[in-house]
N, CA, C and O atoms as a Tinker XYZ file with bonds, in Angstrom:
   400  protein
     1  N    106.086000  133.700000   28.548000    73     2
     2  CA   107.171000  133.409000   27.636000    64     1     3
     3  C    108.198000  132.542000   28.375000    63     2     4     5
     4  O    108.592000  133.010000   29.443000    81     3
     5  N    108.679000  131.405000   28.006000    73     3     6
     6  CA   109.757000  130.710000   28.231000    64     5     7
     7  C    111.325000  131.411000   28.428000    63     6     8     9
     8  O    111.993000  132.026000   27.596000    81     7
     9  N    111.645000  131.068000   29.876000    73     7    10
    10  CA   112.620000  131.280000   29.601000    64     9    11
    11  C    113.913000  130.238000   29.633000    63    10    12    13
    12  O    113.685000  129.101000   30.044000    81    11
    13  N    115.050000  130.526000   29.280000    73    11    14
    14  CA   116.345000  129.740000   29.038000    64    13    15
    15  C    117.325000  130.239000   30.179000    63    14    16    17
    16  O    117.742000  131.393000   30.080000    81    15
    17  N    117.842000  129.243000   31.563000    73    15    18
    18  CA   119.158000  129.988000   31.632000    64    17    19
    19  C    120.489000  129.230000   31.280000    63    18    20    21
    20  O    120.474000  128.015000   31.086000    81    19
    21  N    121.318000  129.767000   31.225000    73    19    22
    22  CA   122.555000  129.347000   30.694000    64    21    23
    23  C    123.940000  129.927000   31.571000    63    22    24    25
    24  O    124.152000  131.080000   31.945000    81    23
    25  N    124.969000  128.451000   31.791000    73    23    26
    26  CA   125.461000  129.454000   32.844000    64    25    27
    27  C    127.438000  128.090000   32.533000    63    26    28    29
    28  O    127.573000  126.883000   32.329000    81    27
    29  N    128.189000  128.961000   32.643000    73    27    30
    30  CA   129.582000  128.686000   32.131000    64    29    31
    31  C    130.777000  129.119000   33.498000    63    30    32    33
    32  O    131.320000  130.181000   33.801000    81    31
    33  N    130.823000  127.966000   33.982000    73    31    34
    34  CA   132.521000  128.550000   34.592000    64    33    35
    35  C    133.893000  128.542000   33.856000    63    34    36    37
    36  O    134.369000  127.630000   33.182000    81    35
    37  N    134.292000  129.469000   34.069000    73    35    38
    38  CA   135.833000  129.644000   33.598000    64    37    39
    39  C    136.955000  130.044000   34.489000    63    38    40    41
    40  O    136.824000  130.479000   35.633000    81    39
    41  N    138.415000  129.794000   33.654000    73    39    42
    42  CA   139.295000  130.808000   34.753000    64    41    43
    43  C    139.540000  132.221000   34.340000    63    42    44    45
    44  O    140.333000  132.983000   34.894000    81    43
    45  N    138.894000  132.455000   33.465000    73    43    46
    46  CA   139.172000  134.179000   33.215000    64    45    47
    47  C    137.827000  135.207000   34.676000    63    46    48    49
    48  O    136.861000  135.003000   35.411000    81    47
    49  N    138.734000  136.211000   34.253000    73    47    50
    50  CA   138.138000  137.454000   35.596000    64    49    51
    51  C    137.060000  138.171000   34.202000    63    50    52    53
    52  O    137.065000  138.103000   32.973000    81    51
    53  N    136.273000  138.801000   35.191000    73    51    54
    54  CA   135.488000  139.328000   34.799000    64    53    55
    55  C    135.432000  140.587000   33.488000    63    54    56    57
    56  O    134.478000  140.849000   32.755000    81    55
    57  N    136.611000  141.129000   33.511000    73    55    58
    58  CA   137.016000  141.716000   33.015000    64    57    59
    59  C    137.156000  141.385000   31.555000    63    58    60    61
    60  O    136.563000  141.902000   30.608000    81    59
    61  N    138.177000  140.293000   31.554000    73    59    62
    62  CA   138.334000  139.138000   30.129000    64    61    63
    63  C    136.829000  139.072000   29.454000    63    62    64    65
    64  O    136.383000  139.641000   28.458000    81    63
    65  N    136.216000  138.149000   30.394000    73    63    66
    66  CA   134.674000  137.470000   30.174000    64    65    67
    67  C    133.899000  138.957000   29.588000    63    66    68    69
    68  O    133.565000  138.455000   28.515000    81    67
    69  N    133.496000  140.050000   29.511000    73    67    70
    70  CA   133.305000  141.288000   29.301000    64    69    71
    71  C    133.986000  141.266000   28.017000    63    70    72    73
    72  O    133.543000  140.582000   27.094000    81    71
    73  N    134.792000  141.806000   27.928000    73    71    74
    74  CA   135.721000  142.437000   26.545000    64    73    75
    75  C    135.588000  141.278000   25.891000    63    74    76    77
    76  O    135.653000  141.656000   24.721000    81    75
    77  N    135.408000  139.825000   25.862000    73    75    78
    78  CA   135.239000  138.750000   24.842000    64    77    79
    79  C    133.943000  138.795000   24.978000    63    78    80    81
    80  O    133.668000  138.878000   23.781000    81    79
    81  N    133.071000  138.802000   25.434000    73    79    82
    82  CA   131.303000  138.993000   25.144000    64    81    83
    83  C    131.036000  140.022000   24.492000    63    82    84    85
    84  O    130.288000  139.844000   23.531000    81    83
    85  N    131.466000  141.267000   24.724000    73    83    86
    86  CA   131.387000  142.361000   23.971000    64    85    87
    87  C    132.326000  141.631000   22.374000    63    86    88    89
    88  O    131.374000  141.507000   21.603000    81    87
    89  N    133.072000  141.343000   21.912000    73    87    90
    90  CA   133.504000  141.396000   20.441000    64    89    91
    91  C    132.501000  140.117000   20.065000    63    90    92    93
    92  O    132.051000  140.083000   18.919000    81    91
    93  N    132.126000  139.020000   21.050000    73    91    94
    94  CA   130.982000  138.247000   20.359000    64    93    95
    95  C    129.887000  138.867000   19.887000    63    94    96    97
    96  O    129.508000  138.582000   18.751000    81    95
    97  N    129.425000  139.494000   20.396000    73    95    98
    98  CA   128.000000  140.089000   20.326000    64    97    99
    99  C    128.115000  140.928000   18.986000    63    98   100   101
   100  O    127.253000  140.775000   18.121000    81    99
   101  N    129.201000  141.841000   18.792000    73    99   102
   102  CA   129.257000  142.675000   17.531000    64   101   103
   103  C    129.553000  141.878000   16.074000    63   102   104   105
   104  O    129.108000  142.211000   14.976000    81   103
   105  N    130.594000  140.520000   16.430000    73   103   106
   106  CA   130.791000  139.563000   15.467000    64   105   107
   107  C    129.293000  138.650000   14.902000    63   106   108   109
   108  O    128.938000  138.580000   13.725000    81   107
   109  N    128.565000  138.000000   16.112000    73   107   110
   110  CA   127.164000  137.773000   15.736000    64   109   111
   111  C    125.909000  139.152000   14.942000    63   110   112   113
   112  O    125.000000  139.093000   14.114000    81   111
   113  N    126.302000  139.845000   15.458000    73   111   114
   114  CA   125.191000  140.723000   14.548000    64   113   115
   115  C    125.808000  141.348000   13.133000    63   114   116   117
   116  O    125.068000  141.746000   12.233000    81   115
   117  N    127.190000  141.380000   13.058000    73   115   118
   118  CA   127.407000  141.522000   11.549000    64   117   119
   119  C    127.334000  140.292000   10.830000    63   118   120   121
   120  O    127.054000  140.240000    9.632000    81   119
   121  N    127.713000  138.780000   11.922000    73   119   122
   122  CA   127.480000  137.944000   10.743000    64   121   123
   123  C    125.951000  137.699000   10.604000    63   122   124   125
   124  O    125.620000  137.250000    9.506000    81   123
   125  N    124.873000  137.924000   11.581000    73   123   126
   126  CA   123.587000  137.237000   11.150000    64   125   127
   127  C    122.641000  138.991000   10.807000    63   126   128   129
   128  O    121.421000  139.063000   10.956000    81   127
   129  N    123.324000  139.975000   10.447000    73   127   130
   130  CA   123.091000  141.168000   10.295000    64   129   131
   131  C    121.499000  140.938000    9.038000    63   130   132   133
   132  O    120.640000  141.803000    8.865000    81   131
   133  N    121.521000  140.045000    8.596000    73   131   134
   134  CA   120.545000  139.866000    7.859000    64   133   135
   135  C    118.933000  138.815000    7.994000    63   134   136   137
   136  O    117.873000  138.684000    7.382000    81   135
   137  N    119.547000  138.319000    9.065000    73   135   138
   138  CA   119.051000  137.638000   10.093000    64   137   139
   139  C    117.834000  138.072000   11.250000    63   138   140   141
   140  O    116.733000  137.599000   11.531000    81   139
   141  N    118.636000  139.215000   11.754000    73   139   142
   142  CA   118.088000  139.896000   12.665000    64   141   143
   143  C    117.667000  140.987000   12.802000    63   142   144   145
   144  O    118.321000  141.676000   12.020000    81   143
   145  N    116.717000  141.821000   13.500000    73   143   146
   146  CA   116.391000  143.021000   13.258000    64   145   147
   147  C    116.328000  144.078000   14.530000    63   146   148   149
   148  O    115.869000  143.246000   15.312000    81   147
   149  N    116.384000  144.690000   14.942000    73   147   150
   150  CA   116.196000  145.575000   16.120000    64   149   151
   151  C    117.260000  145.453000   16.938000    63   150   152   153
   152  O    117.305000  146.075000   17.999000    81   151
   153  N    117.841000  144.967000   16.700000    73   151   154
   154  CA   119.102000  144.261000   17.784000    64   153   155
   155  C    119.718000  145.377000   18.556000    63   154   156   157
   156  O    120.362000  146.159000   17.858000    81   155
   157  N    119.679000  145.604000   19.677000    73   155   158
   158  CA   120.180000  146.764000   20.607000    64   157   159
   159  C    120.626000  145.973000   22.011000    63   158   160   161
   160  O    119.756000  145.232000   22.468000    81   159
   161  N    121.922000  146.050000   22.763000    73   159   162
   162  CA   122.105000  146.207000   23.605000    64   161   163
   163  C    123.018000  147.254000   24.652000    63   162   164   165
   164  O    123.270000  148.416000   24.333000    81   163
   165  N    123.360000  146.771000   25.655000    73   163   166
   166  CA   124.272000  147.858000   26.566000    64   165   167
   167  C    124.667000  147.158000   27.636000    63   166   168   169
   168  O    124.192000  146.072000   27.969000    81   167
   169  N    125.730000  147.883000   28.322000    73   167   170
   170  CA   126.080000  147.219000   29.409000    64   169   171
   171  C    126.137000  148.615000   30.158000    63   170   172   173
   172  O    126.339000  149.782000   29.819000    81   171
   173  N    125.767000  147.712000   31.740000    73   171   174
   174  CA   125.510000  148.514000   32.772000    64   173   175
   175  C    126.363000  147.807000   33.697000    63   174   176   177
   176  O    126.050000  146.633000   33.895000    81   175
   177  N    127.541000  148.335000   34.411000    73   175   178
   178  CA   128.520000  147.741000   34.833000    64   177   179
   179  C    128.868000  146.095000   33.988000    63   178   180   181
   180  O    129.339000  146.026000   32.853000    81   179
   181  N    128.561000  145.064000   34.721000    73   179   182
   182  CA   128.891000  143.697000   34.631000    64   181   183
   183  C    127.604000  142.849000   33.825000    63   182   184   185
   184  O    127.624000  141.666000   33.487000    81   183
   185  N    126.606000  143.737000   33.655000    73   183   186
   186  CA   125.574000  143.375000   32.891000    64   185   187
   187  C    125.198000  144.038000   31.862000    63   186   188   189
   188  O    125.101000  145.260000   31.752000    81   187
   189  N    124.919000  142.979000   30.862000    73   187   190
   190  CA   125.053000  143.416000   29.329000    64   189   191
   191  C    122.869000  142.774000   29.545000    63   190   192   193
   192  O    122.348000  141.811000   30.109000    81   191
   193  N    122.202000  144.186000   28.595000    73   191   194
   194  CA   121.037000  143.460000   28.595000    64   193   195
   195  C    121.185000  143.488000   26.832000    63   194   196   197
   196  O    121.949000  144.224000   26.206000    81   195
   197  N    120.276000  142.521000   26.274000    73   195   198
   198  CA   120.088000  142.693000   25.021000    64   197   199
   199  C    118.917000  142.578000   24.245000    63   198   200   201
   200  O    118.093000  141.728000   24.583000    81   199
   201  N    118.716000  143.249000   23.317000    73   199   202
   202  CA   117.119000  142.646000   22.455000    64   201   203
   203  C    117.320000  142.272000   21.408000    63   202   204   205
   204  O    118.406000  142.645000   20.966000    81   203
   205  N    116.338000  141.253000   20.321000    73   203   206
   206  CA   116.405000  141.735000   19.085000    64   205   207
   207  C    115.591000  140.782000   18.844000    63   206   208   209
   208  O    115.304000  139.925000   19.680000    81   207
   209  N    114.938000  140.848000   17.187000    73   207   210
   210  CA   113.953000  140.161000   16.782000    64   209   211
   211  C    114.750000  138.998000   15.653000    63   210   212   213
   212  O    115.777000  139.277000   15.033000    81   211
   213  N    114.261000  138.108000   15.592000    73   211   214
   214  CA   114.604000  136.878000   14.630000    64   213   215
   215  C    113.608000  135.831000   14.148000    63   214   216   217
   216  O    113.044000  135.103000   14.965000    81   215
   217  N    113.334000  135.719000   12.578000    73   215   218
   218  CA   112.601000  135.219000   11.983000    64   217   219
   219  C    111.179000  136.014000   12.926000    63   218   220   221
   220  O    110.430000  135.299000   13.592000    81   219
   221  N    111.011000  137.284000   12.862000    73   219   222
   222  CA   110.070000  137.919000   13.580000    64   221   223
   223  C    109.594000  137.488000   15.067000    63   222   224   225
   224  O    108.519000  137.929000   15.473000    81   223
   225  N    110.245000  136.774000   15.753000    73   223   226
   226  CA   110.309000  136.474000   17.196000    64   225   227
   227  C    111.047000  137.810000   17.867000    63   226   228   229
   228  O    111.818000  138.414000   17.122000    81   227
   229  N    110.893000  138.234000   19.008000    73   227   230
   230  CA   111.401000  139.101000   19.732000    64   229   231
   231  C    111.988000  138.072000   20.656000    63   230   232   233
   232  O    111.577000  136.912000   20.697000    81   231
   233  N    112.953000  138.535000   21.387000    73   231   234
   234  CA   114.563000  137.635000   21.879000    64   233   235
   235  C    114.906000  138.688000   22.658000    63   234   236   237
   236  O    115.023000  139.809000   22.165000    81   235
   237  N    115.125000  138.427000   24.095000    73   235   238
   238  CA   115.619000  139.643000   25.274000    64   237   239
   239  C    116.042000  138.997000   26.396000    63   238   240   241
   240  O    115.638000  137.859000   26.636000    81   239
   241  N    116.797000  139.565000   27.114000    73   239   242
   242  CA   117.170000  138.843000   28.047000    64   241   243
   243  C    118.846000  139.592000   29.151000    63   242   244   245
   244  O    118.908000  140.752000   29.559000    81   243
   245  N    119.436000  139.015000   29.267000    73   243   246
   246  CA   120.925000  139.749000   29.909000    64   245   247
   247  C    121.862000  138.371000   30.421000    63   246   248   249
   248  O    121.541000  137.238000   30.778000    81   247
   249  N    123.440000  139.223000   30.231000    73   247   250
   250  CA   124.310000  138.187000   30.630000    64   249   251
   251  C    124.690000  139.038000   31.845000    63   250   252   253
   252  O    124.517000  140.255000   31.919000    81   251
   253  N    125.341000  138.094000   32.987000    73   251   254
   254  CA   126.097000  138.461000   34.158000    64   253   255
   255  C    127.544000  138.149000   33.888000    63   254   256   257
   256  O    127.936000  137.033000   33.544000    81   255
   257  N    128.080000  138.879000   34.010000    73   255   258
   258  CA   129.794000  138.128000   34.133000    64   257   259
   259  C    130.172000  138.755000   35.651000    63   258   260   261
   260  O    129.804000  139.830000   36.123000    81   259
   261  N    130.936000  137.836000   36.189000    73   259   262
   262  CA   131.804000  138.104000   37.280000    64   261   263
   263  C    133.122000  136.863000   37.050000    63   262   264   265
   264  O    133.301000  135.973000   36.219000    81   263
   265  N    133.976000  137.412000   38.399000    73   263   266
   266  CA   134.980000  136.308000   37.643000    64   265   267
   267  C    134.819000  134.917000   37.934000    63   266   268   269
   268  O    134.276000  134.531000   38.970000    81   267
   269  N    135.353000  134.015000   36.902000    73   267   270
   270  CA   135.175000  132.786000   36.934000    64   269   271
   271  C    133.594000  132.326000   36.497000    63   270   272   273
   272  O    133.220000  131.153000   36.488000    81   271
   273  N    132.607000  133.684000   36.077000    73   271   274
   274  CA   131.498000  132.929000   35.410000    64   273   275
   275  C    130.734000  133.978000   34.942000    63   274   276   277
   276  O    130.581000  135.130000   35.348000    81   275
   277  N    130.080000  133.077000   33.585000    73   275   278
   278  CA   129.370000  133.639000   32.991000    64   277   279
   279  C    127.914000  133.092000   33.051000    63   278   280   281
   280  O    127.761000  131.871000   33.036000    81   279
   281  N    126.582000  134.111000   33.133000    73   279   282
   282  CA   125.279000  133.899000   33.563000    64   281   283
   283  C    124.485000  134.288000   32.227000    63   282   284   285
   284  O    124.725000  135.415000   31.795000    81   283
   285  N    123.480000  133.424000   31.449000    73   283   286
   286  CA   122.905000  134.450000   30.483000    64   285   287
   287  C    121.466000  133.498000   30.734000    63   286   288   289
   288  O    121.367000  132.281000   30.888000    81   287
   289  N    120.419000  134.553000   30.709000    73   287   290
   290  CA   119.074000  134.186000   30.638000    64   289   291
   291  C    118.256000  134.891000   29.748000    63   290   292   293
   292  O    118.152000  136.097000   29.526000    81   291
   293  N    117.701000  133.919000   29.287000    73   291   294
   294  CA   116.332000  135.332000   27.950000    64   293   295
   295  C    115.269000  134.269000   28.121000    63   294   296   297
   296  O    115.130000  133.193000   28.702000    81   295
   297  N    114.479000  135.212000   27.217000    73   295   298
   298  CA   113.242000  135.220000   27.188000    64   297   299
   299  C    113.113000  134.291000   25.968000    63   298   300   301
   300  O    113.851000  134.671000   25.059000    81   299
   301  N    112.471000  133.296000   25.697000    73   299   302
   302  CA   112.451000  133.237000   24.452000    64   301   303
   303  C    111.049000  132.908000   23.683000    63   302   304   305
   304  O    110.193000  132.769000   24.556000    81   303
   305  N    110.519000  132.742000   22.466000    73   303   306
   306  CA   109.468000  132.448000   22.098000    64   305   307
   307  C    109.149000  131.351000   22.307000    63   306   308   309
   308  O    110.118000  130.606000   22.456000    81   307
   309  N    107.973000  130.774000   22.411000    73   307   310
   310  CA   107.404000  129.623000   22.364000    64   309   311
   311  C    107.852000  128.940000   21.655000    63   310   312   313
   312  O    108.239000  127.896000   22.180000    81   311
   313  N    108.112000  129.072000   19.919000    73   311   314
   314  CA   108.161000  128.173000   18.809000    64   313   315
   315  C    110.675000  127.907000   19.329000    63   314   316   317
   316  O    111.646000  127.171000   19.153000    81   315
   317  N    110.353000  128.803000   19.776000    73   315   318
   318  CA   112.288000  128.688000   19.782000    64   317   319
   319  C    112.023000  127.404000   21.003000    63   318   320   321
   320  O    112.655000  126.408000   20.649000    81   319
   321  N    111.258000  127.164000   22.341000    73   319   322
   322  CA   111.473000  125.840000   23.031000    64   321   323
   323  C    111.924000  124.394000   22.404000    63   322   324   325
   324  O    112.845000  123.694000   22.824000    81   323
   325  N    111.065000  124.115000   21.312000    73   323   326
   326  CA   111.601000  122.956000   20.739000    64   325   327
   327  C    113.246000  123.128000   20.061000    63   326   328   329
   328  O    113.806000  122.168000   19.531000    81   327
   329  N    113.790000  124.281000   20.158000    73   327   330
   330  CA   115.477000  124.057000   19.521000    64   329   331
   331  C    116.465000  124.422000   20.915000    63   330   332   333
   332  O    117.678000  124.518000   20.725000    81   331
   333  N    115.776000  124.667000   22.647000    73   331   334
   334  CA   116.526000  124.319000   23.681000    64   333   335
   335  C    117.383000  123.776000   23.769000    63   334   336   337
   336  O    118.329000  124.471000   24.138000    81   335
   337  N    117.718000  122.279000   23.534000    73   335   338
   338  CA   118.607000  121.615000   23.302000    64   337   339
   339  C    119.727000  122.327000   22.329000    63   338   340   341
   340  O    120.841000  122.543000   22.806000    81   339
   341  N    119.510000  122.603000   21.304000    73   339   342
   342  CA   120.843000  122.787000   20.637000    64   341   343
   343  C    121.054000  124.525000   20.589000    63   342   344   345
   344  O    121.970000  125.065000   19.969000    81   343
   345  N    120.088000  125.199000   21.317000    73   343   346
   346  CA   120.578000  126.533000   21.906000    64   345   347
   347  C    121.695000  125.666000   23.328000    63   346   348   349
   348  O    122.888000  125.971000   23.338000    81   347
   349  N    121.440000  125.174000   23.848000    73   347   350
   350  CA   122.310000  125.050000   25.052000    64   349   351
   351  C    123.675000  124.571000   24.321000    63   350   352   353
   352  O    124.756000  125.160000   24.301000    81   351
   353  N    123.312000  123.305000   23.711000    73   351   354
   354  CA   124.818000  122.944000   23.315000    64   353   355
   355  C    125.502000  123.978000   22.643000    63   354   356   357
   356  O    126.676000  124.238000   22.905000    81   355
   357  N    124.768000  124.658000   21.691000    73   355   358
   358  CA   125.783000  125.701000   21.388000    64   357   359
   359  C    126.201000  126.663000   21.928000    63   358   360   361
   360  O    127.355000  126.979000   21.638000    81   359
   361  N    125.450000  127.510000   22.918000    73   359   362
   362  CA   126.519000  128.105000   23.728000    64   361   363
   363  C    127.254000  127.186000   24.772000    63   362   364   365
   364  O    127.957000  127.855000   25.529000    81   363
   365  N    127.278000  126.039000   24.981000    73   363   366
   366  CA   128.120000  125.249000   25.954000    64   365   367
   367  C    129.654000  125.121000   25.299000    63   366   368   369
   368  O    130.738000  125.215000   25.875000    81   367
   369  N    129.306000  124.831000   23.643000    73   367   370
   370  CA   130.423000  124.927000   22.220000    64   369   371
   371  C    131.198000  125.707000   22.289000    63   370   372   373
   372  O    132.405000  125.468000   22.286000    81   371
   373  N    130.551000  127.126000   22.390000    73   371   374
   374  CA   130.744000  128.334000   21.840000    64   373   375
   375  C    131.989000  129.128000   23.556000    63   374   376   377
   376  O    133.121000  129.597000   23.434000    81   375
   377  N    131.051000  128.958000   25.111000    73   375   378
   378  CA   131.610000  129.005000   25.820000    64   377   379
   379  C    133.000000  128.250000   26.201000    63   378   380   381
   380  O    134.068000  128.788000   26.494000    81   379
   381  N    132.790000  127.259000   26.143000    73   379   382
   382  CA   134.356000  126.233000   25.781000    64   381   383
   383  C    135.729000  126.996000   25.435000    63   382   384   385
   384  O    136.852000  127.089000   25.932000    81   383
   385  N    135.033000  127.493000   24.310000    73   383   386
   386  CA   136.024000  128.085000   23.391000    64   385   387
   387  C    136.630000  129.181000   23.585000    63   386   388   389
   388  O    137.849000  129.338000   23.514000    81   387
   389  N    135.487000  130.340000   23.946000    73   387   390
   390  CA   135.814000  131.969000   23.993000    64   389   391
   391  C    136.197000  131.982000   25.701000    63   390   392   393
   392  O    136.836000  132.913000   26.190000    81   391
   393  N    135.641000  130.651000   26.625000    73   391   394
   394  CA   136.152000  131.447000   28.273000    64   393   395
   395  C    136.447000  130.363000   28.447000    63   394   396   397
   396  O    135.513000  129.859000   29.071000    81   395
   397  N    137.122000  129.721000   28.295000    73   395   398
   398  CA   138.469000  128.654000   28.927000    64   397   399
   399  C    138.069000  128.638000   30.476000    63   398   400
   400  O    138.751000  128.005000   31.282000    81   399
């Protein structure tokens, strides 16, 4: 399985980067709540792992935060490689925004 990594510096501490990944993650699954299925994650100190299935693909993987950066790598399906590109730009979008 292919994987993706993805990786964001900021000036927020680890702490910030955490408590704003955590309200992303709950905001994405109520908005694509219909979208997705199995969706479970957790955090174990500074690492959040996550799963879930989409358009029946299974999707897993984990973010790192420490301060000044954020780390996320998954797994992804075969058929998701050809939309790489605009998975990156959008969390590059999306990071911009939420970790300054």
């Amino acid at each position: 399985m292919p994987k993706i990594k993805l990786e964001h510096r900021t000036s927020l501490s680890a702490s910030q980067i955490k408590a704003k990944a955590e309200r992303l993650m709950r905001d994405a699954l109520a908005q694509f709540q219909y979208k997705v299925s199995d969706a479970k994650y957790r955090w174990r100190g500074n690492r959040l792992f996550f799963f879930f299935r989409a358009m029946g693909f299974a999707i897993s993987g984990e973010v790192v935060v420490r301060d000044g950066l954020i780390l996320v790598e998954a797994d992804l399906p075969f058929a998701a490689v050809f939309f790489e590109d605009e998975i990156r730009d959008k969390f590059d979008e999306t990071a911009r925004e939420l970790f300054p």
